[in-house]
C-alpha positions in Angstrom: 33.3 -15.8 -44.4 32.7 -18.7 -46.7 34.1 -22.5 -45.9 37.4 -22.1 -48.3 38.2 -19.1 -46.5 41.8 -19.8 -45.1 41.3 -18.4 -41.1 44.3 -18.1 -38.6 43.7 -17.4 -34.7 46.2 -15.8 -32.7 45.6 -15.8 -28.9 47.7 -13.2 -27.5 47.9 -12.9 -23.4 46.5 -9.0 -23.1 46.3 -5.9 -24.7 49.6 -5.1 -25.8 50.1 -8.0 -27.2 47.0 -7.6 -29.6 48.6 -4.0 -30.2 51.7 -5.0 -31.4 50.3 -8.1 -33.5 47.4 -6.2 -35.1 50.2 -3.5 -36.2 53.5 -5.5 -36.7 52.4 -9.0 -37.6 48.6 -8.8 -39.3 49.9 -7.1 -42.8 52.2 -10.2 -42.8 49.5 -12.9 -41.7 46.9 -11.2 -44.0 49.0 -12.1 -47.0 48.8 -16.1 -46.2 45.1 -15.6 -44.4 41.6 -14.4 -45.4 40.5 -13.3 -42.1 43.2 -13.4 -39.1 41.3 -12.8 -35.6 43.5 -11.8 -32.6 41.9 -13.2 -28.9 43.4 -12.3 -25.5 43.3 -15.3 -23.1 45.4 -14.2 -20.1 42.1 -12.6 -17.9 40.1 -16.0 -19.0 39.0 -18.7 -17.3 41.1 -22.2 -18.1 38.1 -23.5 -19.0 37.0 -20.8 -21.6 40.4 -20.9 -23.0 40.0 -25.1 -23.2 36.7 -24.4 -25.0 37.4 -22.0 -27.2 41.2 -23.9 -28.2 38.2 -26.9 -28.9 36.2 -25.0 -31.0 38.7 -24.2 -33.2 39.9 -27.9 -33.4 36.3 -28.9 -34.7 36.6 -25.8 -37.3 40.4 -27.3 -37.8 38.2 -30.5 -39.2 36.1 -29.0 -41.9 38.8 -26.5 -43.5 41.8 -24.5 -43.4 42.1 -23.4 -39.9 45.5 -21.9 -38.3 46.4 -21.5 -35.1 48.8 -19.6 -33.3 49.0 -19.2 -29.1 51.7 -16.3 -27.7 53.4 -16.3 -24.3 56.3 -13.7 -22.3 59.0 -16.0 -21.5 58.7 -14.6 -18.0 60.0 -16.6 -15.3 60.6 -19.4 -17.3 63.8 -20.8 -17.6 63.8 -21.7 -21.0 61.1 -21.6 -24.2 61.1 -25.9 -23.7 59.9 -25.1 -20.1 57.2 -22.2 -20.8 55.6 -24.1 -23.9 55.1 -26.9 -21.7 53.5 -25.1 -18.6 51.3 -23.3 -21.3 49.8 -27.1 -22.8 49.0 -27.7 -18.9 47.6 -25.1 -18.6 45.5 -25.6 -21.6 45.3 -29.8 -22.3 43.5 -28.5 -25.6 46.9 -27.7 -26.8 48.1 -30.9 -26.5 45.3 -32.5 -27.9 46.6 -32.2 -31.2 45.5 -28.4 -32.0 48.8 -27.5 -34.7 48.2 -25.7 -38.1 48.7 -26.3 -41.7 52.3 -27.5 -42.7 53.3 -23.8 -42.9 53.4 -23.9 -39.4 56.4 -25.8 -37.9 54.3 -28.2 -35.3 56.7 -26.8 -32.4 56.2 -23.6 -33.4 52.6 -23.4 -33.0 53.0 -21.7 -29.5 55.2 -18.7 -30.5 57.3 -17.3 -27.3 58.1 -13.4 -27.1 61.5 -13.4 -24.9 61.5 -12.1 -22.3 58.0 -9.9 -22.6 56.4 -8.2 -25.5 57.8 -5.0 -24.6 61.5 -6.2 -25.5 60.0 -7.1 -29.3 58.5 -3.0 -29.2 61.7 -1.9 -28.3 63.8 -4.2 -30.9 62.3 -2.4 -33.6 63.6 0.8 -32.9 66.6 2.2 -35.5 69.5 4.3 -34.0 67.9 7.1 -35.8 64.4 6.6 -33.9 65.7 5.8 -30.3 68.0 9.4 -30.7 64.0 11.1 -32.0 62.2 9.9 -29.6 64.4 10.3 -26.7 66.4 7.3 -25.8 69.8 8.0 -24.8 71.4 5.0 -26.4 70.2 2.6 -28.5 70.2 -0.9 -27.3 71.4 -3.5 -29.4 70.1 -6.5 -28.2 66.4 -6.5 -26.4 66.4 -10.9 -25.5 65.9 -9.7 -21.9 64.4 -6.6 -21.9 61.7 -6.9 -19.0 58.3 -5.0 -18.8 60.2 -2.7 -15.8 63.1 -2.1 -17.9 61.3 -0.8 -20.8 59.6 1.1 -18.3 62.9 2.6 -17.0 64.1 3.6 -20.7 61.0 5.2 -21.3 61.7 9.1 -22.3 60.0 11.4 -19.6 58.3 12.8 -22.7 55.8 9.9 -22.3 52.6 10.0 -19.9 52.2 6.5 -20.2 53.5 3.4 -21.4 50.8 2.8 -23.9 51.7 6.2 -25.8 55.2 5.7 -26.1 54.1 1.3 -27.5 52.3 3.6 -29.8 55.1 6.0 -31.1 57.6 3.3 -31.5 54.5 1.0 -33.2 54.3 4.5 -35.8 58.1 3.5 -36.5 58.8 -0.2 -36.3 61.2 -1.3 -38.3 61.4 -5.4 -39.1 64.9 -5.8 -39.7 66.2 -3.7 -37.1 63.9 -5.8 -34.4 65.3 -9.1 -35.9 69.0 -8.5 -35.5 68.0 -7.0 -31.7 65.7 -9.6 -30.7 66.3 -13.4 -31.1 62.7 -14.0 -30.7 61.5 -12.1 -33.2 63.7 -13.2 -35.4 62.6 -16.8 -35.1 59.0 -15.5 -35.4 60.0 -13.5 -38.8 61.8 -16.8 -39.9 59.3 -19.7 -38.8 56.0 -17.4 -39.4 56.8 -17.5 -43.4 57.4 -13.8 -42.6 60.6 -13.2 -44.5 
């Protein structure tokens, strides 16, 4: 890692999350970066978070550092409202932590709607839900919950994490943009055309 090297965090909340970033999105972010480093932050202390968001503000000062922080919608009522619990949660994100002009400013704290498990199930063709079991396919995944994706889960599957990883095998950008609003801003605002 020298100085010029152009670095971009991601700070995902748990482990599939990282899953789906390391096999959807790092191809993508490794074309703008040099070295792209996923971190999960949801089983962390505030405080670790705080420091960790402050170390990459001093490394923000002496070169090209990126950052990017991803959230579930959740309970939230609307991204406006979840982005802001997030920075008070985490006052380093409001201390001016952002990214290069690539990143939109607002967009530096990326939200999955609902949960991450509506983005793995957006990228699923009509071809691939039929193959791996799915009895329909569903066109549009904005509120697609971790229980529902649980419920449409083919009995085939022992466990959540090996059918994330059949569908990861498969994912198909374009598809998951036209089913899923939040990808789709992601693809858009993340340079990721």
């Amino acid at each position: 890692m020298t100085l010029n090297d152009r670095k971009l965090f991601v700070l995902v909340e748990g482990g599939d999350d990282e899953r789906f970033f390391e096999s959807v999105a790092r191809p993508m972010f490794e074309k703008a970066y040099d070295i792209v480093q996923f971190w999960q932050y949801s089983q962390k202390k505030k405080a670790k978070v705080n420091n960790f968001l402050n170390s990459i503000r001093a490394m923000q000062a002496k070169g090209a550092v990126d950052l990017v922080i991803v959230a579930d919608l959740d309970e939230s009522p609307c991204v406006t409202d979840r982005k802001e619990r997030l920075q008070n949660s985490f006052r380093s994100l409001s201390a001016g932590i952002g990214g290069s002009p690539q990143f939109r400013s607002s967009a530096r704290i990326l939200i999955v709607c609902r949960e991450i498990e509506s983005w793995y199930l957006a990228g699923l063709s009509d071809e691939e839900c039929k193959r791996i079991g799915l009895t329909s396919p569903v066109d549009s995944t904005n509120y697609i919950a971790k229980e529902q994706f649980l419920n449409l889960m083919p009995n085939r599957f022992a466990a959540k994490i090996e059918f994330m990883l059949e569908i990861l095998k498969v994912f198909d950008h374009e598809t998951a943009r036209k089913r899923n609003s939040s990808f789709g801003y992601f693809m858009r605002n993340y340079g990721m055309v």
